[in-house]
C-alpha positions in Angstrom: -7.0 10.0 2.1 -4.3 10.9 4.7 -0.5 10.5 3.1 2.8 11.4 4.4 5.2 14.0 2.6 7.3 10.6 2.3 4.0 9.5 0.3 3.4 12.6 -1.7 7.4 12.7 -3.1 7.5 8.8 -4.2 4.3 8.9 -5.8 6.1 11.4 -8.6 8.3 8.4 -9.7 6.8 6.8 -12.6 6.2 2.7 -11.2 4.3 4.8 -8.3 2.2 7.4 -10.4 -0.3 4.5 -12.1 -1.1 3.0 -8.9 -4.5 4.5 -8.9 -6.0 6.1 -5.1 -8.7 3.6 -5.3 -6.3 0.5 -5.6 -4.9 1.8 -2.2 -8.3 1.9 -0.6 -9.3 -1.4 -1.6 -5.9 -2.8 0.2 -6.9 -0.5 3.2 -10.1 -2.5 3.5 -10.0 -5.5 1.9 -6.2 -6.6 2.9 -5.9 -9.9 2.4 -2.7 -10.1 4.9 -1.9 -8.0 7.2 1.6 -7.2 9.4 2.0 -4.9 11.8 5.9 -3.6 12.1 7.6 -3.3 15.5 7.8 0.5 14.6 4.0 -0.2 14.4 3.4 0.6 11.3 0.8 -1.5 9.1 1.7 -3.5 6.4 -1.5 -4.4 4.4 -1.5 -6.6 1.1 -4.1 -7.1 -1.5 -4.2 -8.6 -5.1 -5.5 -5.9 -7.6 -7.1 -7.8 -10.4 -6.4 -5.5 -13.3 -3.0 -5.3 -13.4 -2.6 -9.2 -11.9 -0.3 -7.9 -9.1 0.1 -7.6 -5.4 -0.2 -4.1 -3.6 1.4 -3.6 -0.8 0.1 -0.6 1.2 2.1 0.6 4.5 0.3 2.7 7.1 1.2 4.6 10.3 0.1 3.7 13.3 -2.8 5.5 13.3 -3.9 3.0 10.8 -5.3 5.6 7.8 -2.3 7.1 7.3 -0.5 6.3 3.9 3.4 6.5 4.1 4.1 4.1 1.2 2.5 2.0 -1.4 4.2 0.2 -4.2 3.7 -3.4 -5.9 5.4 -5.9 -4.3 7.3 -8.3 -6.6 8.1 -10.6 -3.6 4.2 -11.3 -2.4 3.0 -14.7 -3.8 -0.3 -14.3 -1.7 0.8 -16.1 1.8 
């Protein structure tokens, strides 16, 4: 998985260190809305069952590229 130093230095905080690699890949390819940003980067949102939350996963514009990936509190599924 491709990840951005950006990526690498938030995932040391501890709400981003349990958010497990394979969580972010099942956004990556099973989003279940997607946004693209007029940066063009690429928001992608899934539900992850086991914790009963919504992952939102932010990609460059290369579209496999992870710059960010945290829970978002706001998402009620749209």
């Amino acid at each position: 998985m491709k990840t951005t130093q950006y990526f690498k230095y938030t995932r040391k905080r501890p709400d981003r260190a349990r958010i497990k690699e394979e969580w972010i890949r099942y956004v990556i390819e099973n989003p279940q809305k997607v946004v693209i940003q007029s940066d063009g980067r690429i928001r992608k949102w899934a539900k992850i069952s086991e914790v009963d939350k919504y992952l939102r996963v932010i990609l460059l514009e290369d579209g496999e590229t992870v710059h960010n990936a945290f829970f978002d509190r706001s998402f009620k599924g749209d």
